[in-house]
C-alpha positions as CSV (number, residue, x, y, z in Angstrom):
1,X,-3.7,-18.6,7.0
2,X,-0.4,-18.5,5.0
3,X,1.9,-15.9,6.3
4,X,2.0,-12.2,4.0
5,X,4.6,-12.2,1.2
6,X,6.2,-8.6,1.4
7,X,7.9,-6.4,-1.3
8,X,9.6,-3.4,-0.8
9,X,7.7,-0.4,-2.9
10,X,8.1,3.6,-2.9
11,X,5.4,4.6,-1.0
12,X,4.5,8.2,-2.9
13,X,4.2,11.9,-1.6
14,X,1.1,13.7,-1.8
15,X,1.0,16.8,-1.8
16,X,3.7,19.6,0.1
17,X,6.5,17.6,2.2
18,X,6.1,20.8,4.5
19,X,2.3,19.7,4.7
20,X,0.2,17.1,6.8
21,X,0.7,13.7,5.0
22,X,0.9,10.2,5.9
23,X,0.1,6.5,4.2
24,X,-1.2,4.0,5.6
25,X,-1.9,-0.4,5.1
26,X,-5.7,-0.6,5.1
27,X,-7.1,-3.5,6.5
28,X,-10.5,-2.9,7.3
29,X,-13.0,0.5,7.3
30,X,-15.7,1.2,9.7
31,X,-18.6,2.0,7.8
32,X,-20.3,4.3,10.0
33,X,-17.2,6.9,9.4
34,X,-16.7,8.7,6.7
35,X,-13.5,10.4,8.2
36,X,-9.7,9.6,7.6
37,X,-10.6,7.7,11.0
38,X,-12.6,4.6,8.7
39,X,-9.7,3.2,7.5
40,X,-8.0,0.8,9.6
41,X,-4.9,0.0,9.7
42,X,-0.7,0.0,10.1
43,X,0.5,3.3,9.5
44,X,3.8,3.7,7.0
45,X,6.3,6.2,6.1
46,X,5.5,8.0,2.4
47,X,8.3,9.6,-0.3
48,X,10.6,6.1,0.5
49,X,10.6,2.4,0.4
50,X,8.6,0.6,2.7
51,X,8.2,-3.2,2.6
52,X,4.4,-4.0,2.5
53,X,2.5,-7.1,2.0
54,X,1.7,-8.3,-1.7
55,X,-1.6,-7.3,-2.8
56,X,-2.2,-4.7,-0.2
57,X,-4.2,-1.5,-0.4
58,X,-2.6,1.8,0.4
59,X,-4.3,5.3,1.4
60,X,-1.6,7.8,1.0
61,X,-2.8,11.4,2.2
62,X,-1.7,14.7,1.5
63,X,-1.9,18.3,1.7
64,X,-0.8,21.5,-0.6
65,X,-1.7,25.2,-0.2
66,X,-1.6,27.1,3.0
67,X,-2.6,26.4,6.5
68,X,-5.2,28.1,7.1
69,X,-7.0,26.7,3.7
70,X,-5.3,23.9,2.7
71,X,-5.6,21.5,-0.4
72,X,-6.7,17.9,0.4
73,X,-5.4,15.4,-2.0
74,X,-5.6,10.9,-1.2
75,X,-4.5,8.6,-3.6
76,X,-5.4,4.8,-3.6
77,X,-3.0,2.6,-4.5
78,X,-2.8,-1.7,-5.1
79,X,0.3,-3.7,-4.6
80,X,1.5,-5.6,-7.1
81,X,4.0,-9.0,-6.8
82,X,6.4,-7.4,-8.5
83,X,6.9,-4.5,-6.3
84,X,4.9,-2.0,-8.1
85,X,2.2,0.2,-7.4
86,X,-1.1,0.2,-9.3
87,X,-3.1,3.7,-8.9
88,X,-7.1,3.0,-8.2
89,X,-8.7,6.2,-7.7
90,X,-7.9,9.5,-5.8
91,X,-10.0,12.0,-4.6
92,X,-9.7,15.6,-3.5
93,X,-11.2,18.1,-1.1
94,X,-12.4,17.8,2.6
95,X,-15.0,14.4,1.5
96,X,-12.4,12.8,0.5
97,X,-12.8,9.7,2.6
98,X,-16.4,9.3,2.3
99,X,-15.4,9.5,-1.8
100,X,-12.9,6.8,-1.3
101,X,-14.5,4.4,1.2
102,X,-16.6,2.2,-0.6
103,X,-14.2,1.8,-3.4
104,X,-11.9,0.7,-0.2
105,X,-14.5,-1.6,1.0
106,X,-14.4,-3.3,-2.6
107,X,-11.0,-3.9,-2.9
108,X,-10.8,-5.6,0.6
109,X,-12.6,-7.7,-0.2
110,X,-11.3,-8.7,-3.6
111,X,-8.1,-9.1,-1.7
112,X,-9.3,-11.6,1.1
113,X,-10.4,-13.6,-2.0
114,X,-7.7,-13.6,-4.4
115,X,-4.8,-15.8,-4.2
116,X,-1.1,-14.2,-4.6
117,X,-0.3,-15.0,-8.0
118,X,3.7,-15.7,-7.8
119,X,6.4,-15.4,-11.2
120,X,7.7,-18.6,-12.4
121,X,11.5,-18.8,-12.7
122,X,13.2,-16.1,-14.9
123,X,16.3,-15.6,-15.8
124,X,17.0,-12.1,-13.9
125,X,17.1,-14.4,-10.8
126,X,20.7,-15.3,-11.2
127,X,21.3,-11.6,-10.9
128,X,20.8,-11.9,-7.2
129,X,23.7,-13.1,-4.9
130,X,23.1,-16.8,-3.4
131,X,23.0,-14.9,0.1
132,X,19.9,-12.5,-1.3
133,X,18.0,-15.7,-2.5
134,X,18.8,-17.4,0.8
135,X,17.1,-14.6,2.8
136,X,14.1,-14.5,0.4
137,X,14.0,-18.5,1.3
138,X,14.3,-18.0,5.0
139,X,11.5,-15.2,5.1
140,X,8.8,-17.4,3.0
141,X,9.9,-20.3,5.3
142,X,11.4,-22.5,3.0
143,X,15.0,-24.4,2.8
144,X,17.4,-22.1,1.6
145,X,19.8,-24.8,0.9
């Protein structure tokens, strides 16, 4: 298998900074959960950039409200090759990963069988310095020079 592509994307917040949150890679849920514990996976930083593979799918996790009865909020997010973020769905409350899982399920395996769609050449390339384009090179594997 071809080694991941990555692309540096701002991961979102959700919910309170001051709350629980967290995002993390999913690569694969255990069906018999339907806990924040299902989704497998590398965890990530959220509210900054983070350099993920293309195509991935994020659960980022937050919380609002009070301590003692706080708000659950999780957003699902896609990947994109060009560095953005696509929203899928998000849910709310304390069944929020059961809401979510099977949606999760889906999109894994969408993902195991679509191919990463690259851009052709474009002119905004030769706003990049030759030593940015030779690192890009030397992380896909290719000859820089």
């Amino acid at each position: 298998m071809e080694e991941p592509i990555f692309v540096a994307v701002d991961v979102p917040l959700v919910g309170d900074e001051r709350r629980k949150n967290w995002a993390k890679v999913v690569t694969g849920v255990d069906e018999t959960l339907a806990t924040g514990w299902a989704f497998e996976g590398e965890f990530i930083a959220t509210g900054g950039i983070q350099d993920v593979p293309i195509g991935s799918i994020i659960i980022s996790y937050g919380e609002r409200g009070s301590r003692t009865n706080p708000q659950i909020e999780a957003s699902l997010i896609r990947v994109n090759s060009d560095a953005t973020l696509t929203p899928i769905a998000s849910a709310k409350g304390r069944a929020w990963a059961r809401t979510l899982r099977d949606q999760v399920v889906e999109l894994l395996s969408e993902v195991e069988n679509a191919p990463i769609i690259t851009k052709p050449w474009d002119q905004l390339l030769i706003q990049y310095s030759d030593e940015a384009i030779g690192e890009e090179c030397e992380r896909r594997g290719l000859s820089g020079k």
